[in-house]
N, C-alpha and C positions, 0 to 999 in steps of 0.2 A: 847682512841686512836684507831684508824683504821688501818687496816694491810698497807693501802695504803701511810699514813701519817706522820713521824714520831715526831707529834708533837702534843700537844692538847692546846685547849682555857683552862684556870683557871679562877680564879677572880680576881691572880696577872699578868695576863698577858697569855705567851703564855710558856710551859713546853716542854722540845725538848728532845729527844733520841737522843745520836750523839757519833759514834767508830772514835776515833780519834787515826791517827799512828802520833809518834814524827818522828823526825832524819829522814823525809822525802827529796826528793830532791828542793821540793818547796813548799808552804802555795798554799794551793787551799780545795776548796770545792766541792767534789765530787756529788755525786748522790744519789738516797735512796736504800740502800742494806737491805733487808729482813733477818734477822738470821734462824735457826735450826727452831722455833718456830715460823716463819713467823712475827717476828714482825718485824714493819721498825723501822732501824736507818739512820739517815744520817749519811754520811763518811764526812770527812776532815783530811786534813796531812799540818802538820808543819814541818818547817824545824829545829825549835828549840829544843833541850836536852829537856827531861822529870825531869828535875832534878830541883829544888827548888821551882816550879809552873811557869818554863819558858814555857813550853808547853800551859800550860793553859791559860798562857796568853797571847802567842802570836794565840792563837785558837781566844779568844773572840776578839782581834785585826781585826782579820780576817774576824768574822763574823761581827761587828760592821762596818767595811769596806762595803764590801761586802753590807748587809742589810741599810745600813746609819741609826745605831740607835747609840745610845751613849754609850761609853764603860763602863758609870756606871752602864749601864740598865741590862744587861748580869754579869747573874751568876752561878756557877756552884755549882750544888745541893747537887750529890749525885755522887761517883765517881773520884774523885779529882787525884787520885791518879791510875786510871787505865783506859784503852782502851774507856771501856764504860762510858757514862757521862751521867746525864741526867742536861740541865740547864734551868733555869729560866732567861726569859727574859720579864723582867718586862713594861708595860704597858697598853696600848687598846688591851686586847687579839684579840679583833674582829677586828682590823684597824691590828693588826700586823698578825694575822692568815692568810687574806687577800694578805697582804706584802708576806708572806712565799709561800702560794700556788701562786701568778703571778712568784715567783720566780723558785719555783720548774717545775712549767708550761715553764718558758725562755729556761730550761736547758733540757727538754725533758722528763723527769722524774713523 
């Protein structure tokens, strides 16, 4: 992964960094914020409670939206239960890598 990126190609597809706040005012996907250690994560905030994996799932709702890939394709790896997430979003890494940077390109980012 590249400082620039916060995402890489796999062999299952495409692997994403993403700091997700709950109890937000609206579901939206933000931009790529750099941490202490310069690595990118993407942001996103839900409006949904963190509590029983409502967050999580209204996250992967959102990004399935957003991206138009399937909500079964999207899955969260590592992190479930905290700010930072890393998820799996299964497919054509190279067709969906593609999809991500025209995406992150739309938003100025």
């Amino acid at each position: 992964m590249t400082a620039a990126q916060p995402f890489e190609t796999v062999p299952e597809g495409v692997r994403l960094r993403l700091r997700l706040t709950p109890n937000a005012a609206r579901d939206r996907i933000g931009g790529v914020a750099l941490d202490a250690e310069q690595v990118a994560w993407l942001t996103a905030t839900v409006t949904a409670a963190p509590e029983n994996g409502r967050a999580n799932k209204a996250l992967i709702k959102l990004l399935s939206k957003s991206w138009k890939v399937p909500k079964s394709s999207i899955e969260v790896t590592s992190g479930a239960t905290q700010r930072r997430k890393h998820l799996l979003i299964a497919g054509d890494g190279a067709a969906l890598a593609a999809k991500l940077n025209d995406w992150l390109n739309e938003i100025g980012d």
